[in-house]
C-alpha positions, 0 to 999 in steps of 0.5 A: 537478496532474492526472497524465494517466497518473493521470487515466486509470487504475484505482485502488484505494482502501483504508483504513490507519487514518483515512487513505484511500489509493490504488494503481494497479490495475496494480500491485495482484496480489491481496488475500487476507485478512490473512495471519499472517507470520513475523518475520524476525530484523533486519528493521526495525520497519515489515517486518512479516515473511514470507508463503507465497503459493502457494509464494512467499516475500513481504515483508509491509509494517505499512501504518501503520508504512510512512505514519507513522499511529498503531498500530491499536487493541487490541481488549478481547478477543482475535479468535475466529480467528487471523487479524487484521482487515483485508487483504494487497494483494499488489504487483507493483513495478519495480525496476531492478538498480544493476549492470547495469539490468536490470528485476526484478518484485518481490512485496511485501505492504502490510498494510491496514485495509481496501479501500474502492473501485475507480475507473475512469479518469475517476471521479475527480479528482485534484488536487496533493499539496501540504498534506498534513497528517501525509503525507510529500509525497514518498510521494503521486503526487496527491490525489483525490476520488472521485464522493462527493467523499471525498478519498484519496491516490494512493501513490507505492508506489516511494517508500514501499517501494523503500527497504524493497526494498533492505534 
C-alpha cells in the first residue's frame, strides 16, 4: 500500500519499547519531557492519568500499554530526578460529536520511550501493514522504511485512542 496522503507527509518516528512508531506531524502539538501525571480513579489500566499542560487538563495514554508491548524495565536504582525516562507527544485528534456531528479537537498524551526521527514527505516508503507480527493490524495505517532502511509503523492514532477518547 503506498497512502498518497501518507507518501507525502511528515512523520515522526519515536520508540515504544523495541517498537518503532510513527504519527503524522499534523497531529503531534509538542513533546515535553515525560511528565508526572495524576491517576484518575476508574480509569482503565492503559490511562496513565492527568496532566496540567499550561493550564489544560490532558488524558495522558501508557504507549506500551495502548500497542500491547511489554512494560518497561525497572531500573536497579531509582532515577535522581522525579521524572521517568522518556517523553509526552501531545496530540491533537478529530473527533466527531455522535449527537449532532459536529467536530471537536481533543488533546491527548501518548507516553514514549523516545522520539527517534522526523521524516519529510518522500523520505520514506511505506509499504501495507499486513504481517505484523505482535501489532494489531487494525492500529497501523502502513509500514515504512525510512533512508536507512529501518522499518517503523505508521499509527492509525484514531484507532488506537478513539476508543480511550470515549471512556
Amino acid at each position: 500500500m503506498n497512502d498518497g496522503s501518507l507518501a507525502t507527509a511528515r512523520l515522526l518516528v519515536f520508540r515504544v519499547g523495541t517498537l518503532a512508531c510513527a504519527a503524522e506531524v499534523d497531529q503531534v502539538r509538542e513533546i515535553l519531557p515525560r511528565l508526572p501525571t495524576t491517576r484518575i480513579p476508574g480509569a482503565p489500566p492503559v490511562v496513565a492519568g492527568l496532566v496540567n499542560v499550561r493550564g489544560t487538563l490532558v488524558t495522558v495514554v501508557e504507549g506500551w500499554r495502548a500497542l500491547g508491548q511489554a512494560p518497561p524495565s525497572a531500573s536497579p536504582e531509582p532515577p535522581v530526578t522525579s521524572a521517568a525516562p522518556g517523553s509526552t507527544i501531545i496530540l491533537e485528534l478529530a473527533r466527531r460529536d455522535a449527537d449532532n456531528g459536529a467536530g471537536t479537537r481533543k488533546l491527548i498524551g501518548f507516553t514514549v520511550d523516545e522520539v527517534t526521527d522526523l521524516l519529510a514527505g518522500g523520505t520514506a516508503t511505506l509499504e501495507g501493514r499486513d504481517r505484523l507480527p505482535g501489532v494489531d493490524p487494525t492500529l497501523v495505517r502502513a509500514v515504512g522504511r525510512d533512508a536507512r532502511g529501518d522499518v517503523f509503523i505508521v499509527l492509525d492514532l484514531a484507532a488506537l485512542l478513539g476508543p480511550i477518547l470515549t471512556t
